[in-house]
Structure formats: C-alpha cells, structure tokens
C-alpha positions, -999 to +999 in steps of 0.1 A: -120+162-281-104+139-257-091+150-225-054+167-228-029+157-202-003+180-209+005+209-190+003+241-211+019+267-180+010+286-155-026+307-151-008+342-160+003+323-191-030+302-196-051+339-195-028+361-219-031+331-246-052+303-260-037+268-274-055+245-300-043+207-305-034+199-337-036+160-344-016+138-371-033+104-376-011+072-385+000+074-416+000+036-425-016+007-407+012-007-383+023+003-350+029+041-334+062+041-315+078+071-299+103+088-322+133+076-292+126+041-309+141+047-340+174+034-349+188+064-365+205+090-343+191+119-364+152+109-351+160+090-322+181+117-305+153+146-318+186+164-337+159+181-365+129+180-340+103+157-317+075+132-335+066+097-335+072+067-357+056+038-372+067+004-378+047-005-409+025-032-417+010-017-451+028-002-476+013+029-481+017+066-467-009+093-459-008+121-449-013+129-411-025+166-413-040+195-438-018+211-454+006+222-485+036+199-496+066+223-491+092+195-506+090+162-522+123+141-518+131+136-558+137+097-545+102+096-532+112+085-494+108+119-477+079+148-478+075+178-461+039+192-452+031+226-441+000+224-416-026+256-421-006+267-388+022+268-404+038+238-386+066+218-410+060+182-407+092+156-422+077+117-435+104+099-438+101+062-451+132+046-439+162+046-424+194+053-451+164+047-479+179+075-499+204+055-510+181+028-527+176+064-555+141+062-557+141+025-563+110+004-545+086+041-540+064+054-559+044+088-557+017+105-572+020+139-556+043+166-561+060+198-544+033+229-539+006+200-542-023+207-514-033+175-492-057+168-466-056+146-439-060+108-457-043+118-485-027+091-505+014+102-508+037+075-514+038+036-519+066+017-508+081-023-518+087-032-481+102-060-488+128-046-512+140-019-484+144-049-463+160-071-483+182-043-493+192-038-458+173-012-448+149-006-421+115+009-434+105+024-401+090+056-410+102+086-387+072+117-383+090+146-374+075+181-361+100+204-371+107+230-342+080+261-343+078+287-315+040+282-309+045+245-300+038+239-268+041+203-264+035+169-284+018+143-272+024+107-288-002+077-291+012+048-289-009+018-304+002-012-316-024-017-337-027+015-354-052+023-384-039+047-414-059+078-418-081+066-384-061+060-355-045+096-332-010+089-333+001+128-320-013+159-308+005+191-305-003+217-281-003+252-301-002+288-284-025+310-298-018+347-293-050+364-282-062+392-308 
C-alpha cells in the first residue's frame, strides 16, 4: 500500500483505534480533479459531502469501490453505492443532467444490484450533454460518515478507469 500522508491524530487516539484506507479508482478514463473544481455549488462547495471529480474522456462509468447500489437515479445520471464499510458514495454524471430525463444514458444495473470495483454502471452520449448545454463532469461524492477520518484525492490528468487511485479515505476502526 503506498505511503499515507495524512494525519490520522494524536498517539492516545492512534492506540485506542485502528484506521484502514479505503480506495475508489477513476471511474472513466479522463482526468481526476478535486471536487472544488466543479462548477456546481452543491459539489464544489462540499454542501452533501467531500470527493473528487473527473472530467471525462470516455463515456462510460464504473464503479470505484465494492459494494451494494443503494439507489439508481430513474434518469440513469446518478447512483449511490454502499461500500462493505458502509460508506455511501454519490456518481453523478453531470451538472443539471437530470433535466435531459434520462435522454443520452443508458444503464444495465439496477437498485439492490451488488457491484465490485470495475463494474460496468452507466454509459453516457457526451456529446449530446454538451450540445445540450450541459457540462458532463462527473462529481464522486463521499457522503459524511463518522468513521471517516480524512480523504485523500489523486489528481492525474491522465487517469485510467477501473486502474488509476483517484481517492483514499482514511477509516477509524474501533478496536474489539
């Protein structure tokens, strides 16, 4: 595992508990921004939680962790994964996409679906989003969670779907 440079707390802290990184790859090829980038005050500004996002290049989404799909937007832009830690992660393709009613996705999977980490979840007509007037930078949020300890983003400009490290969280673990 690569070397961690976030500060998890102090020693008293550090001894009464554990943490574990948990890692969301890209999910499209395309380039890893930091969630601040995004021109839509609900991401940029971290009003549902922290992430990263990715300014596309492909047209298709994977998923960026293990986990159960806890929601699938009925217009196909959005989908909410549950991590096995039971960390909520939003994918949402887009900015304002929800307007365009489904038109220009496409999606195979389904709410209480399990995914791993590669999984295929949506295809999307860039293009049409754009010349819709939409941006289709896709926002990867980490929905707030008390074991969270920190997120670390990967930016690369050349990022790879399923292969490249785009985010690690930090996770307490409570010692048993």
């Amino acid at each position: 595992m690569p070397n961690q440079s976030n500060e998890f707390g102090d020693q008293a802290k550090e001894s009464e508990h554990s943490h574990s990184v948990l890692t969301l790859t890209a999910v499209t090829d395309g380039e890893v921004l930091p969630i601040e980038e995004v021109p839509d005050d609900l991401f940029s500004k971290k009003m549902i939680g922290n992430g990263f996002a990715m300014r596309p290049s492909s047209e298709t989404v994977y998923s960026p962790i293990n986990g159960k799909l806890v929601e699938v937007a009925e217009t196909k832009h959005a989908y909410y994964i549950e991590s096995e830690e039971g960390i909520k992660i939003l994918i949402h393709i887009g900015i304002d996409t929800l307007f365009l009613n489904g038109e220009g996705f496409s999606t195979s999977v389904e709410k209480n679906m399990s995914v791993k980490q590669g999984d295929k979840l949506a295809v999307f007509d860039k293009d049409l989003i754009i010349e819709k007037g939409f941006d289709p930078i896709i926002s990867i949020i980490v929905l707030d969670h008390p074991s969270i300890l920190s997120l670390e983003v990967r930016p690369n400009s050349e990022a790879k779907a399923q292969k490249t490290e785009a985010l690690n969280i930090s996770l307490l673990e409570e010692n048993k």
